[in-house]
N, C-alpha and C positions, 0 to 999 in steps of 0.2 A: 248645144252645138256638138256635132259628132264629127268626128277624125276620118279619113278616107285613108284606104291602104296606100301604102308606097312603092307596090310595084315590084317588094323583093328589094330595092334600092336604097337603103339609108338615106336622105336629105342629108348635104354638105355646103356649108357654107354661111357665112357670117349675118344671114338674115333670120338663119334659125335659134331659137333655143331648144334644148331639150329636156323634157321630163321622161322622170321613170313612169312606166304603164302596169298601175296596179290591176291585181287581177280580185274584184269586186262586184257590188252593186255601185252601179252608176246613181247619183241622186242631186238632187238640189236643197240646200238647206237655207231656210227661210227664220229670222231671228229678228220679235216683236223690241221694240223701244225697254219694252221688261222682261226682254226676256226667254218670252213663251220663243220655244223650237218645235219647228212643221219638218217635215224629212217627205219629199217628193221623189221617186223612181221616175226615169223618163218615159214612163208612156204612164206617169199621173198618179200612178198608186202611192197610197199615204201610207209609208213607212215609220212614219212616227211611234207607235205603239210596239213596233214589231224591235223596235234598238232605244229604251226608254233610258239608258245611260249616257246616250247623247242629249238627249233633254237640259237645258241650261247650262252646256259642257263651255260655251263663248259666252255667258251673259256676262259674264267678270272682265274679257278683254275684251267687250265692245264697248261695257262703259255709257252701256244708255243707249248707244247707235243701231239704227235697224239695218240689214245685213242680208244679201241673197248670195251665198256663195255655192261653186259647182265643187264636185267631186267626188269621192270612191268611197262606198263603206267596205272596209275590209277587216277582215280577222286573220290573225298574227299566231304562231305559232309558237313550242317555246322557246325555240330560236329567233325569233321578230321577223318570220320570214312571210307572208299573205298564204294563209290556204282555204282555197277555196271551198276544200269538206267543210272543214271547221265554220264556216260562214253557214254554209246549206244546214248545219246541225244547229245555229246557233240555241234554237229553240228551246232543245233540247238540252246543251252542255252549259249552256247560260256561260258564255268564254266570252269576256269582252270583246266588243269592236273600236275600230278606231275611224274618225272620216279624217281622210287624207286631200284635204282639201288646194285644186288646183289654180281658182279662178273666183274672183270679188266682178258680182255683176252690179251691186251697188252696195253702197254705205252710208248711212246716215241719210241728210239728202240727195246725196248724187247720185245720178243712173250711171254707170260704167259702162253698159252695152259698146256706146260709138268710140269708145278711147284704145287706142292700141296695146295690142298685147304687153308691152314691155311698161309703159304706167300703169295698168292694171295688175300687171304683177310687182311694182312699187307698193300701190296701196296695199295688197294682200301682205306684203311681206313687213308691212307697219303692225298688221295684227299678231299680237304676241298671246296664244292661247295658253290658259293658266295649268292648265294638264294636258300634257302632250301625250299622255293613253290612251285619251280620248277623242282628242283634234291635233291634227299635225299640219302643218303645212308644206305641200310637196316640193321639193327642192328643184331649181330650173339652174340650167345650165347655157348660157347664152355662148355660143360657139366660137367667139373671142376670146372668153374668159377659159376655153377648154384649151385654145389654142395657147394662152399666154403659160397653163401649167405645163404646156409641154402631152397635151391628150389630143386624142381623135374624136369625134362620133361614134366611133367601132372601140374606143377603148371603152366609152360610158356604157355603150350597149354590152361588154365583156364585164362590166362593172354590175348591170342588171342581171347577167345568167347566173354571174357566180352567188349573188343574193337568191337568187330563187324568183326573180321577178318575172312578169310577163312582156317584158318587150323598153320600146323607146314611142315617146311622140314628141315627132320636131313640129316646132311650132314657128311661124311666122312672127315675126317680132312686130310689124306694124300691120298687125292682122286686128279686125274688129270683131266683139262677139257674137253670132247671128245663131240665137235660139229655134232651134229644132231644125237646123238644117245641117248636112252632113260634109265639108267643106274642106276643099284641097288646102285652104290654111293651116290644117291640123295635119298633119301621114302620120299613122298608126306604123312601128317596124313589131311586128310579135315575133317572141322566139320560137311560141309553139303555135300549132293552128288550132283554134277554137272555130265551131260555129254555131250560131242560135239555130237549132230547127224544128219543127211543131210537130208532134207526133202524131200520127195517124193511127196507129193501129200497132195488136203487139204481139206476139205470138207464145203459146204456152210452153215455160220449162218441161226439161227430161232431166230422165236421173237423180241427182241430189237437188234438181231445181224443180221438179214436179210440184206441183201447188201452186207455182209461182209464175213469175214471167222471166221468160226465155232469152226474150229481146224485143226491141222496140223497131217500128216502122216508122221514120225519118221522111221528111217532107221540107218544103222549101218554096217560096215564090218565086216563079218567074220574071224577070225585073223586065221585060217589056209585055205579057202579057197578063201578070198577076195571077197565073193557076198554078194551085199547090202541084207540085210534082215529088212523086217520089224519087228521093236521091241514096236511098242506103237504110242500112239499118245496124243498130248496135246491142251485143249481149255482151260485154265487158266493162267494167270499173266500176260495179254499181256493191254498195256495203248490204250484208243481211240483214240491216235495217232498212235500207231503200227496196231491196227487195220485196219485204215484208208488208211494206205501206203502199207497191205500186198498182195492184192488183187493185184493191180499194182507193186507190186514185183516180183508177182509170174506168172504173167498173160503170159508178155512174154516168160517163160520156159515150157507150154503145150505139154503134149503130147499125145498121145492115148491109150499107157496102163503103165500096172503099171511096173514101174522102179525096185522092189524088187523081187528078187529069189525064195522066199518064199510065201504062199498065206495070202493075206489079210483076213481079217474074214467078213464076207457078211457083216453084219451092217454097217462096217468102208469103204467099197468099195463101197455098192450100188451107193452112188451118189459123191463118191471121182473124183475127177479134177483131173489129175495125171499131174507132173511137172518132168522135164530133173532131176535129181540130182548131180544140181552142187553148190547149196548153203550150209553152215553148219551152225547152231544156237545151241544154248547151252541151256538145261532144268534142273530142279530142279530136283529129284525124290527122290522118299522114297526107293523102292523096286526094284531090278530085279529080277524074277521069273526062278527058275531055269530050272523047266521042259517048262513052255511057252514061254520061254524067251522072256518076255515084261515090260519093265518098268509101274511102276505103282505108282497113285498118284505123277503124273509130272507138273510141271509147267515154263512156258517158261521165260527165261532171256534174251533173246536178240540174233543178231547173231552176226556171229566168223566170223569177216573176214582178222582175225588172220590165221585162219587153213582151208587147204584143204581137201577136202570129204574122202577121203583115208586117212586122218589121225582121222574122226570119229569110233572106233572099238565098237561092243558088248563088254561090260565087262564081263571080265573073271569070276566072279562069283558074286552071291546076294552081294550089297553093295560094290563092289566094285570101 
């Protein structure tokens, strides 16, 4: 189930609750009767081998019961704050993660899907995980109980910026789970603008970046016509290790023209590499432009291989 943006407007009011929105891989965790742990990304890939410290990390608080729970793998700094390098390197730094887990779709024998948000977050909050380094469960804030301490929605949200977090999602209290679909029950408030987009093509570094790549060509679907369009491009935030590995990233997905619907603008195309677009990476941005539609002032976080190119869309409007 995916969360729909809000519009720029915070959700107010006694029918929400709210969580903090880590900034992760999204995934589904799957936990046999003994045990065995499956770790799903939503769009299917088996994550299981790639985070082998989550492996049996609930067999002890489930106590025998088989278990489909949703949530966020994420990795923590040394301040306990989600960084999203630190996730993209995990590979490499071997830095633990943790799933920060939001949502119990079933337990033992009961399917949860049709029960409303506020008993299924009963049940979940029954599960007491035996290392919380590993498994945590993400804390909900039901907008009664913000109201009884004397808080706002905008205070919890001032609560997420000053951690380092990615935002708020208010959730509907008697809302039901609906698997792979992306539903106004959920509003996403982000503090910063991320977006998923599938590269296209990339053009060669100058100067101390010669060798290497310069910046990448940004692409996006169309949400009523489904053709990749180019929307921008980014040569900022990338580490001399990303660097170093994008070139051989992208080498093997060449191909002779450009992947996007739309025309590229000569500067960005003169000496663009064009690549198949089947990869998706995630950027910063400030701006989408309504009439150019191109993001602006972007910088790159890493790739998604959480999510498939068909699920990268143009945003529906500036900031959103």
């Amino acid at each position: 189930m995916l969360a729909t943006p809000d519009g720029g407007r915070l959700p107010d009011g006694p029918r929400f609750a709210y969580e903090f929105k880590w900034d992760g891989y999204r995934a589904v965790m799957r936990v046999a009767s003994d045990g065995t742990t499956v770790l799903t990304s939503r769009n299917g890939n088996d994550f299981t081998a790639r985070y082998p410290e989550l492996a049996g990390a609930l067999t002890a608080a489930l106590g025998g019961r088989r278990a489909v729970l949703d949530g966020e793998i994420v990795a923590l700094d040394a301040a306990g704050r989600p960084d999203f390098g630190l996730l993209q390197n995990h590979d490499r730094t071997a830095r633990p993660v943790v799933f920060c887990v939001f949502d119990v779709l079933a337990l033992g024998d009961e399917q949860l899907l049709d029960r409303p948000y506020d008993e299924r977050r009963q049940v979940l909050e029954g599960i007491e995980p035996t290392d919380r380094d590993l498994v945590a469960i993400t804390p909900a804030y039901r907008h009664t109980d913000l109201a009884a301490a004397g808080m706002t929605p905008q205070d919890l949200l001032g609560i997420a910026g000053d951690r380092g977090l990615e935002g708020l999602v208010a959730k509907f209290r008697s809302s039901t789970y609906r698997p792979g679909r992306r539903s106004p029950a959920w509003l996403k408030h982000p503090l910063i603008q991320t977006l998923g987009v599938v590269i296209g093509g990339w053009r060669p570094g100058q100067g101390n970046r010669a060798g290497t790549v310069g910046g990448l060509l940004l692409g996006a679907h169309d949400r009523d016509t489904g053709q990749l369009l180019y929307i921008g491009d980014v040569g900022t935030g990338f580490t001399r290790q990303a660097l170093a590995e994008l070139r051989d990233t992208l080498a093997p997905l060449h191909r002779a023209s450009s992947p996007f619907a739309n025309p590229v603008p000569r500067d960005r195309a003169r000496d663009a590499r064009w690549v198949t677009p089947s990869l998706v990476g995630e950027v910063v941005y400030r701006q989408f432009t309504p009439t150019e539609h191109r993001l602006r002032h972007t910088a790159w976080r890493g790739w998604r291989p959480d999510k498939d190119p068909d699920q990268a869309l143009v945003p529906q409007h500036p900031g959103s």
